[in-house]
PABAKE-282595 format. One line per field, with one value per residue: x negated, y negated, z of N, C-alpha, C, O in turn; residue number from 0; chain. Coordinates in nm, 4 decimals, always signed. Layout:
n_xx X|...
n_yy Y|...
n_zz Z|...
ca_xx X|...
ca_yy Y|...
ca_zz Z|...
c_xx X|...
c_yy Y|...
c_zz Z|...
o_xx X|...
o_yy Y|...
o_zz Z|...
resi NUM|...
chain A|...
***
This chain:
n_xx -0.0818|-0.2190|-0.3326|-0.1695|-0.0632|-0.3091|-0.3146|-0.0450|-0.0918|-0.3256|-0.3185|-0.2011|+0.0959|+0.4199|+0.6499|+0.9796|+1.0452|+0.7565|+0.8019|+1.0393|+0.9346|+0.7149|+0.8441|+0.9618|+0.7711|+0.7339|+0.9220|+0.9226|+0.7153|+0.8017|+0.7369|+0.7921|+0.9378|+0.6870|+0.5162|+0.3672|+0.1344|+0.0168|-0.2244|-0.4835|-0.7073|-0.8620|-0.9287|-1.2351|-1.1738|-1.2383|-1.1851|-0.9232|-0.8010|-0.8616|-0.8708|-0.9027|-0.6723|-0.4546|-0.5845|-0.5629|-0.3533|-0.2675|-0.4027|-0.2716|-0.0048|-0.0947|-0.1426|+0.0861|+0.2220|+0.1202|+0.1700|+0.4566|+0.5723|+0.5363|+0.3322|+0.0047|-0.2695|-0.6214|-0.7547|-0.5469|-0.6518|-0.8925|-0.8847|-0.7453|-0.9784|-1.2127|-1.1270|-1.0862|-1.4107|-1.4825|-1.4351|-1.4686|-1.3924|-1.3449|-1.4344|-1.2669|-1.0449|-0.9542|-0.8745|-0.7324|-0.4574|-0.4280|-0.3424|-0.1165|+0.0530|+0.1251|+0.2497|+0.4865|+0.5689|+0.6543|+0.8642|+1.0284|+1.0894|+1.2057|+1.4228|+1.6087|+1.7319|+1.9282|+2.2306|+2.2746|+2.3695
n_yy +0.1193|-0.1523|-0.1528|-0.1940|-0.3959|-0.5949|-0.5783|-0.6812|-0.9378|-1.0462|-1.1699|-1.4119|-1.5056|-1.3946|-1.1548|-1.0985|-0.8030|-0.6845|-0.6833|-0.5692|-0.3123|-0.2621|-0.2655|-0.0409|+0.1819|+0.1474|+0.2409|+0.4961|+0.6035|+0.5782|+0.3703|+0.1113|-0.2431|-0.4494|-0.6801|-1.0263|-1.0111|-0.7864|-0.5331|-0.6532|-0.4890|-0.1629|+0.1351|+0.3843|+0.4857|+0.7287|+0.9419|+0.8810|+0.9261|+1.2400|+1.4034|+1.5062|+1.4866|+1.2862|+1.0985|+1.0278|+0.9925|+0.7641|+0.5846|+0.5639|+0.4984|+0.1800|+0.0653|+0.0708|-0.0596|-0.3123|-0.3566|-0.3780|-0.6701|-0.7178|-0.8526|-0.7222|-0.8886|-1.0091|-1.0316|-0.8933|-0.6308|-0.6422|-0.5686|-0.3277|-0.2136|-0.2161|-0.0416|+0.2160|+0.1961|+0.2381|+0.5517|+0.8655|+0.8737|+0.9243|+0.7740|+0.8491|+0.9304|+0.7226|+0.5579|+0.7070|+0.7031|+0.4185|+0.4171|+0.6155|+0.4114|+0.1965|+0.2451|+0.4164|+0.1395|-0.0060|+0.1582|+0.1519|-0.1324|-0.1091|+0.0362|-0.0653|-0.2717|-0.1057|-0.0937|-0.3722|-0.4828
n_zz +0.0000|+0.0707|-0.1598|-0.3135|-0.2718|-0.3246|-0.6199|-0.6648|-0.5852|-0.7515|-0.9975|-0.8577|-0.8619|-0.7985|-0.9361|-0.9407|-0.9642|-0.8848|-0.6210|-0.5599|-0.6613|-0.4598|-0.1944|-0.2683|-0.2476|+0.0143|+0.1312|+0.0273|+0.1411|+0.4144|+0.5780|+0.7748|+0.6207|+0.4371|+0.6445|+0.7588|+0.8915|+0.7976|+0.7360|+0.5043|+0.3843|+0.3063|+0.4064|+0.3644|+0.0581|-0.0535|+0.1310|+0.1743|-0.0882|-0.1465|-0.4005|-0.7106|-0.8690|-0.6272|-0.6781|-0.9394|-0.9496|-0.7881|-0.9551|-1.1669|-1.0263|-0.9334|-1.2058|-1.3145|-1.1187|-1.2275|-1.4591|-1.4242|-1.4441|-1.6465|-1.7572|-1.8003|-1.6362|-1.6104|-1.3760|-1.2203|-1.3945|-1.2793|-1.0266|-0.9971|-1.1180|-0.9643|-0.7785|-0.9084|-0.9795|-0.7303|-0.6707|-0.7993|-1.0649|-1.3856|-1.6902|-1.8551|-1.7622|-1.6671|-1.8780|-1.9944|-1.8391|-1.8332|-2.1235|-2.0502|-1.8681|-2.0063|-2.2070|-2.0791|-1.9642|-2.1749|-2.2703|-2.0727|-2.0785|-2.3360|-2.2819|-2.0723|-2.2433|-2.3331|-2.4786|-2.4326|-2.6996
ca_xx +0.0000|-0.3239|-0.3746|-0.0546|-0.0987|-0.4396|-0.2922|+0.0134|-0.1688|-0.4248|-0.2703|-0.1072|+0.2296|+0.4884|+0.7385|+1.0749|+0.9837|+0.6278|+0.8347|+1.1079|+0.8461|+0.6501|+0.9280|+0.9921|+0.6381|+0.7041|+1.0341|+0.8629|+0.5751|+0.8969|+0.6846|+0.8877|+0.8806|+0.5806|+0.5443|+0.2730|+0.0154|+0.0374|-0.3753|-0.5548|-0.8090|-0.8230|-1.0766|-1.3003|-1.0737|-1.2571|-1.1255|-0.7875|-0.7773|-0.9800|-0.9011|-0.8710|-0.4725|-0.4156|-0.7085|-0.5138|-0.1711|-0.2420|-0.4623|-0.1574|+0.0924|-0.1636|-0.1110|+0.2569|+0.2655|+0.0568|+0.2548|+0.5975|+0.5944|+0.5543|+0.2024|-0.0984|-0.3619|-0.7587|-0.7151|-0.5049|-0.7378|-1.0143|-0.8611|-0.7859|-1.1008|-1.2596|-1.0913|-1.1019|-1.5143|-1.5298|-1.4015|-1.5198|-1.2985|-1.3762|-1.3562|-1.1501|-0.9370|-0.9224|-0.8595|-0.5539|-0.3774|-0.3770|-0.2304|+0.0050|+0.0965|+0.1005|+0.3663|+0.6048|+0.6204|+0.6978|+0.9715|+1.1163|+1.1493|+1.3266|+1.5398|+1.6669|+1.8053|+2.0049|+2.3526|+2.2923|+2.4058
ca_yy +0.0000|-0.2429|-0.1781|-0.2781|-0.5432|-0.6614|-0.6291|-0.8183|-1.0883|-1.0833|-1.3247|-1.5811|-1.5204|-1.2980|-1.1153|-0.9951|-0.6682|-0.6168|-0.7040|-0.4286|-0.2006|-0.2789|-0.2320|+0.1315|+0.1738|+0.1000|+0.3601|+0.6486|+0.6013|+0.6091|+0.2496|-0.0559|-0.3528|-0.5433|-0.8140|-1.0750|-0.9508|-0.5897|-0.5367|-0.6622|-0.3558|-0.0306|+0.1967|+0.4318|+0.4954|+0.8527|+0.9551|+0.8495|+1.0139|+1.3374|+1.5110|+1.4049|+1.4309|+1.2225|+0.9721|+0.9727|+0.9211|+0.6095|+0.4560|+0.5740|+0.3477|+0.0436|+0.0257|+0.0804|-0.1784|-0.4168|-0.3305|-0.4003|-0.7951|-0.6795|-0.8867|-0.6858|-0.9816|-0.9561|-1.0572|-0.7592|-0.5365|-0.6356|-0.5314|-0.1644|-0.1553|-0.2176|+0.0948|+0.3021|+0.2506|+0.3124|+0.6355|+0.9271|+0.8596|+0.9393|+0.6029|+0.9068|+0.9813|+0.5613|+0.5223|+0.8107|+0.6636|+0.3184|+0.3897|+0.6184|+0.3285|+0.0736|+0.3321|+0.3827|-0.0194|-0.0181|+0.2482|+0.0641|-0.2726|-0.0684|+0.1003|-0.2296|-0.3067|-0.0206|-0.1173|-0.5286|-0.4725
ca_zz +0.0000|+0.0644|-0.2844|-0.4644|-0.2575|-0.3475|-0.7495|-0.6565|-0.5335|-0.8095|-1.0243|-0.7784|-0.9201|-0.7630|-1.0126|-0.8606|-1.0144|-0.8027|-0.4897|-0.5612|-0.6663|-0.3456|-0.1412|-0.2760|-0.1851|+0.1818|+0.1239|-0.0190|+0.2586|+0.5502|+0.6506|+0.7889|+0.4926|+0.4718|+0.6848|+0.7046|+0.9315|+0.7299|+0.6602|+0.3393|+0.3187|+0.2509|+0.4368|+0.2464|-0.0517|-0.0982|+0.2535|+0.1586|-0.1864|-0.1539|-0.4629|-0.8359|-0.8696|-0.5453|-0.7225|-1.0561|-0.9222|-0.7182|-1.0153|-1.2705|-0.9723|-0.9421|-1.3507|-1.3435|-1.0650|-1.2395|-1.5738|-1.4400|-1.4540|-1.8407|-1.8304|-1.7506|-1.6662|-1.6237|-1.2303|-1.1942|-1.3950|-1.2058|-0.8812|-1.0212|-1.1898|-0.8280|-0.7102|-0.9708|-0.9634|-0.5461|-0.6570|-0.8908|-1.2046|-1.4963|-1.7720|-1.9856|-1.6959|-1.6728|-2.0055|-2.0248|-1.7328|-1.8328|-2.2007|-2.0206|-1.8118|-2.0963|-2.2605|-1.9761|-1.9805|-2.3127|-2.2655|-1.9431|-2.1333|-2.3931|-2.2230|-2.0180|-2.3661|-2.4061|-2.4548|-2.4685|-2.8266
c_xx -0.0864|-0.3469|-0.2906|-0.0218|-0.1923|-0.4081|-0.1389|-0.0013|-0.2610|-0.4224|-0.1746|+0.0115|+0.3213|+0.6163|+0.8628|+1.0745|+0.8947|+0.7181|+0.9388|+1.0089|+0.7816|+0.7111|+0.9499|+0.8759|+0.6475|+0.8055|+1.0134|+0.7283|+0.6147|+0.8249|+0.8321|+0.8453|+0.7919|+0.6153|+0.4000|+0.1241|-0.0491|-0.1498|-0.3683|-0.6547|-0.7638|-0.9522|-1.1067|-1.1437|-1.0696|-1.2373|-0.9944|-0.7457|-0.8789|-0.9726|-0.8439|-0.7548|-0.4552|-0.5438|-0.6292|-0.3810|-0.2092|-0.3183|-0.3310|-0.0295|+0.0378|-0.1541|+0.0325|+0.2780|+0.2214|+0.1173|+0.3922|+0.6269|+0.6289|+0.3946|+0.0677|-0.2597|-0.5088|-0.7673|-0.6731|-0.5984|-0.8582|-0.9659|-0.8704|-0.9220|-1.1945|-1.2076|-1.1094|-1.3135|-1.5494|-1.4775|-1.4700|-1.4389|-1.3540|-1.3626|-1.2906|-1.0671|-0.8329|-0.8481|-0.6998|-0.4757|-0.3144|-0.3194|-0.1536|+0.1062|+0.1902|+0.2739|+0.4759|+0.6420|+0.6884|+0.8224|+1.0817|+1.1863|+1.2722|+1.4280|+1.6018|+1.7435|+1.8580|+2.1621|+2.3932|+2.3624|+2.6309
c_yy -0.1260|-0.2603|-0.1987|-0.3821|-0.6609|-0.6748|-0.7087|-0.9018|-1.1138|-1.1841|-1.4391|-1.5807|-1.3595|-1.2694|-1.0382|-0.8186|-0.5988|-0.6113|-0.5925|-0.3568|-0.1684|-0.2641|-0.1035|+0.2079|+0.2710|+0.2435|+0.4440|+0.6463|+0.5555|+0.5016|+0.1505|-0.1704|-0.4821|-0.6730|-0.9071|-1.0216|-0.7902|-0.6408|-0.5496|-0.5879|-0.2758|+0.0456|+0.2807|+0.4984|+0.6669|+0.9109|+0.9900|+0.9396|+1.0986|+1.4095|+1.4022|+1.4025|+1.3032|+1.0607|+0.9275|+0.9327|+0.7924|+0.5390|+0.4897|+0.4335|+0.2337|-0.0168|+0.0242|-0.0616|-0.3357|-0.4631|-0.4446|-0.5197|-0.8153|-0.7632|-0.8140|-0.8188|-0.9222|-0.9630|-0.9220|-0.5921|-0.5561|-0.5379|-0.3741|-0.1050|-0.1277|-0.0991|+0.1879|+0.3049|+0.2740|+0.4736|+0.7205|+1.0061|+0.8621|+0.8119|+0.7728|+0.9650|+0.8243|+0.5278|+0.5993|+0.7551|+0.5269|+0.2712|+0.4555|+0.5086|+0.1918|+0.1475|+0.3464|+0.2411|-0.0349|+0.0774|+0.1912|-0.0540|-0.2557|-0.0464|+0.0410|-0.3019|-0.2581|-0.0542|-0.2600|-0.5589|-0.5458
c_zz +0.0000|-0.0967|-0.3773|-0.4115|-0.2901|-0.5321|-0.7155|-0.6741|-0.6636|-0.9150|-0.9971|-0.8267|-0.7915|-0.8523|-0.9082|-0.8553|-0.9220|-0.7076|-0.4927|-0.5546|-0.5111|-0.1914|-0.1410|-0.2340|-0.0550|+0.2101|+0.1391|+0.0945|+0.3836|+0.6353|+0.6666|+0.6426|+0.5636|+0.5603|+0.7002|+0.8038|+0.9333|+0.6868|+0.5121|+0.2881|+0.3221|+0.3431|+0.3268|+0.1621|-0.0512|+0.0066|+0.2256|+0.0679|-0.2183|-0.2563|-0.6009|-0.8167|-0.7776|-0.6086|-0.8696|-1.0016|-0.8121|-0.8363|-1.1119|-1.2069|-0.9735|-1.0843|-1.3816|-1.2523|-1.1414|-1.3786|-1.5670|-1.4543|-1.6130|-1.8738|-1.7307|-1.7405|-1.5948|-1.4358|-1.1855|-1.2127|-1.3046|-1.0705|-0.9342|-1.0860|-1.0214|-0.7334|-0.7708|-0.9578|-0.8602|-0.5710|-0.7928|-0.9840|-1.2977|-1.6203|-1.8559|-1.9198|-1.7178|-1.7810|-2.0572|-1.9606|-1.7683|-1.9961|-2.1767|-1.9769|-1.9173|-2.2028|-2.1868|-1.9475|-2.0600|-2.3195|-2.1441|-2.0066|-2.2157|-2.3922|-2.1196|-2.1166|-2.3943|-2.3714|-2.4401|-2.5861|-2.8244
o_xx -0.0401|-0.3753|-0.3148|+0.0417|-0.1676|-0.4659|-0.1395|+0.0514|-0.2705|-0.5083|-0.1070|+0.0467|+0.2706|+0.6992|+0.8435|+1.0984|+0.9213|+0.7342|+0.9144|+0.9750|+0.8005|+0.6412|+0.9595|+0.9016|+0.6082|+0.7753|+1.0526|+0.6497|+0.5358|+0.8348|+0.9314|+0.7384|+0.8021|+0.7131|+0.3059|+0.0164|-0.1149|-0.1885|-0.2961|-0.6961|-0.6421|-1.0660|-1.0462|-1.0401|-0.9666|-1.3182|-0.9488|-0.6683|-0.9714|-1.0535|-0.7850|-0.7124|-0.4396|-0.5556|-0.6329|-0.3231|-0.1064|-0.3051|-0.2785|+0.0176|+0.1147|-0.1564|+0.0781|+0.3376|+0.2754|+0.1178|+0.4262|+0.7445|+0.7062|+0.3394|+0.0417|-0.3399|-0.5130|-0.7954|-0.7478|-0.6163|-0.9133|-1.0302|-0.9720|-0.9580|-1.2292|-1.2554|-1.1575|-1.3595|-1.6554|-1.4809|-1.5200|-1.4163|-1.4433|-1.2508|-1.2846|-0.9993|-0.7172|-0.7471|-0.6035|-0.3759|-0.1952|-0.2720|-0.0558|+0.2188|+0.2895|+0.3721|+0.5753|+0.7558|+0.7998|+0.8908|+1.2044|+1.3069|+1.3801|+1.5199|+1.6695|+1.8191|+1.9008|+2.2089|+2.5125|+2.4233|+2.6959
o_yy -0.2179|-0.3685|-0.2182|-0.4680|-0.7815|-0.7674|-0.8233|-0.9694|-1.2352|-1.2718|-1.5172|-1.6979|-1.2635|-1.3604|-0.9493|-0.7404|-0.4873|-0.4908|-0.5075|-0.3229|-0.0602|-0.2535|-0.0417|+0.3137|+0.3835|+0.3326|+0.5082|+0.7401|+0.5060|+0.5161|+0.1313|-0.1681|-0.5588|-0.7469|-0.8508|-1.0022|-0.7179|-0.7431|-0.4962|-0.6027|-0.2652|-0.0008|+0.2770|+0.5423|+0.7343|+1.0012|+1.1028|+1.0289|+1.0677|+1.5022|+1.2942|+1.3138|+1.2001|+0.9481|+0.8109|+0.8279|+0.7411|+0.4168|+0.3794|+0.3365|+0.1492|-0.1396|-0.0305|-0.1586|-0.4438|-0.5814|-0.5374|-0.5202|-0.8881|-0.7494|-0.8478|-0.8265|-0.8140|-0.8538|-0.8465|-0.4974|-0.4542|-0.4390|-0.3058|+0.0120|-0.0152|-0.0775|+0.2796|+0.4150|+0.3363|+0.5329|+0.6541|+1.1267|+0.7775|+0.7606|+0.7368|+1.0516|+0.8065|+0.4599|+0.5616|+0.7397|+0.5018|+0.1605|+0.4275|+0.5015|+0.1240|+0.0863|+0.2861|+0.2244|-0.0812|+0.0424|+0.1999|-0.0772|-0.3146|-0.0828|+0.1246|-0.3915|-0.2953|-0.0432|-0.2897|-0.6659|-0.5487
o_zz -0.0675|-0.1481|-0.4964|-0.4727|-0.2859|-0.5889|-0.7606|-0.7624|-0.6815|-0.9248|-1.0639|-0.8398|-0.7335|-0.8486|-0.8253|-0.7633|-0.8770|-0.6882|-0.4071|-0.4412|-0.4555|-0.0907|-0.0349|-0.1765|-0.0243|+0.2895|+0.2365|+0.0810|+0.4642|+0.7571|+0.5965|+0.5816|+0.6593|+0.5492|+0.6443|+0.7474|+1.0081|+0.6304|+0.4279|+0.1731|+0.3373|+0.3366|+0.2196|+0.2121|-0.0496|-0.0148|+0.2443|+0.1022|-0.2935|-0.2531|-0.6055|-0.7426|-0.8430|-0.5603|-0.9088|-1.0299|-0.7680|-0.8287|-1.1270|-1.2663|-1.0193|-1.0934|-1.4821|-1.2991|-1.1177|-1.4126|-1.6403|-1.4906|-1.6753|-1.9830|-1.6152|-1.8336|-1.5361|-1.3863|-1.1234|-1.1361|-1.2628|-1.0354|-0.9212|-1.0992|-0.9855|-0.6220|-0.7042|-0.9274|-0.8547|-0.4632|-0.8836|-0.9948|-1.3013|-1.6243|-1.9734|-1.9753|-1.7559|-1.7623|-2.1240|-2.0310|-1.7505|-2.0219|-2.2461|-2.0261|-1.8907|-2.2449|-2.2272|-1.9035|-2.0354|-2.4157|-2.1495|-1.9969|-2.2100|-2.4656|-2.0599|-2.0789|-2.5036|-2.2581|-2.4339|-2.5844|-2.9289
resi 0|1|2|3|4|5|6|7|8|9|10|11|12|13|14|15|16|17|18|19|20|21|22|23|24|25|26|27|28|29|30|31|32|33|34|35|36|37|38|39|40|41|42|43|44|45|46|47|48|49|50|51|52|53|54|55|56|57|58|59|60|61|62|63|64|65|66|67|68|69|70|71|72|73|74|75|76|77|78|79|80|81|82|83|84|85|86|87|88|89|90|91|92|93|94|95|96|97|98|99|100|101|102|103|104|105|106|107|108|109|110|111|112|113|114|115|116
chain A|A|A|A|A|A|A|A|A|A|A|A|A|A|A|A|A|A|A|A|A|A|A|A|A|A|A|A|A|A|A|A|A|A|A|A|A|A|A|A|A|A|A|A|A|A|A|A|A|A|A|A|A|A|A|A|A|A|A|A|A|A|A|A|A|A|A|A|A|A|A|A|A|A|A|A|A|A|A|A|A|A|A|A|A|A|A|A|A|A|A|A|A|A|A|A|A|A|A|A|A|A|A|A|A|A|A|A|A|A|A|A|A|A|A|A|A
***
């Protein structure tokens, strides 16, 4: 949760979108909703996520979260890039994840249009 907070934040904007998302977060992780003296780190990451799966599925959500505003900015990538290299990711695990990500955006936006017609 430190860390879809730290891409939240990464370009000074807040989208209603991150803040749902970030909310379901708190849901699916049976936490109370953020409040302001919720920590801004993360301890060791490779602690946290000890095995590849549990290492690809939080960098797959940090790109979905960073996605959902609909603009992926360099601020944002930086932050997941900064996690993804404290950890031992592959750039062709990196690289799969974030045009999955880039695709499920693109299928969300779509399908938000279905039936505007």
């Amino acid at each position: 949760l430190v860390l879809a907070r730290q891409v939240i934040g990464a370009d000074e904007r807040l989208a209603m979108q991150e803040l749902e998302r970030l909310e379901a977060l708190y849901r699916e992780a049976g936490l109370p909703a953020e409040t302001a003296d919720a920590p801004d780190n993360a301890i060791d990451l490779n602690y946290v996520f000890d095995t590849p799966r549990s290492r690809a599925v939080v960098l797959v959500e940090l790109l979905m979260l960073a996605y959902i505003d609909g603009v992926f900015n360099e601020a944002e990538n930086e932050v997941i890039k900064s996690f993804a290299d404290s950890m031992p990711i592959s750039a062709a695990v990196r690289k799969e994840n974030l045009n999955w990500a880039r695709r499920m955006s693109d299928l969300r936006r779509e399908g938000a249009k279905i039936g505007e017609d």
